[in-house]
N, C-alpha and C positions, 0 to 999 in steps of 0.2 A: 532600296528603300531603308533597309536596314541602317547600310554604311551611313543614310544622309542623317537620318534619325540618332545616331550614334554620337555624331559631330553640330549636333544644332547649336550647338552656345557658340559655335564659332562665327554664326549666321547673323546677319541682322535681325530684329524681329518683326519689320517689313520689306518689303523690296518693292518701290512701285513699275510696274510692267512697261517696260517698252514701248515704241510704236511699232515696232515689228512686231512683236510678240502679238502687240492686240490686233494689227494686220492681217496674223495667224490666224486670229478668230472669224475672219471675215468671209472666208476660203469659203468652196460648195464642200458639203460634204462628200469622203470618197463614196464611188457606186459600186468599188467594186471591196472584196476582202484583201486586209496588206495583213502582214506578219507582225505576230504579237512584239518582237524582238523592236519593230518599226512603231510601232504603237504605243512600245512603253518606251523607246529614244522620246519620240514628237512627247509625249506627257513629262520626260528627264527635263527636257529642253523648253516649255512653253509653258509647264504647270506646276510642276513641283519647285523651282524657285521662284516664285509668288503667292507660295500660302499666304494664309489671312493673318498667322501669327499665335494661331490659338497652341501650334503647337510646340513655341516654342519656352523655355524655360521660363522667362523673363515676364511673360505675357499669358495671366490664367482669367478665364473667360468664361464663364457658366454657361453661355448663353450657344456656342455654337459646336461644345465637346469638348473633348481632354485630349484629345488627338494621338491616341495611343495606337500601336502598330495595329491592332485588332481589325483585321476586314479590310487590311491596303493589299497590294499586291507586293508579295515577296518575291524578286527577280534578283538570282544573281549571275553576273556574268561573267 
């Protein structure tokens, strides 16, 4: 989270979602427990290239935060 948060300016400051991606949303929830490791790939790959934009450099926002690392999940691997 760090690394992506590091290199934002290189980022668009939207990216509209896929049909797969919103596909993704469509799924049953799992019933059973998967690995945090599996958890934060599927949120690398399905959610964090589609912020809203708040967090990016170019694009400041009152209205929905400052989008500072504060309270994201730190995972390095």
């Amino acid at each position: 989270m760090i690394d992506f948060l590091q290199n934002i300016k290189q980022h668009t400051v939207w990216r509209k979602p896929t049909n797969d991606v919103k596909s993704n949303f469509k799924k049953k929830l799992p019933r059973s427990p998967k690995l945090f490791s599996e958890v934060y790939e599927d949120f690398k790959q399905h959610i964090l290239p589609y912020y809203i934009g708040e967090i990016h450099l170019r694009l400041w926002g009152p209205v929905m935060g400052t989008g500072t690392t504060c309270c994201t999940i730190v995972y390095k691997t």
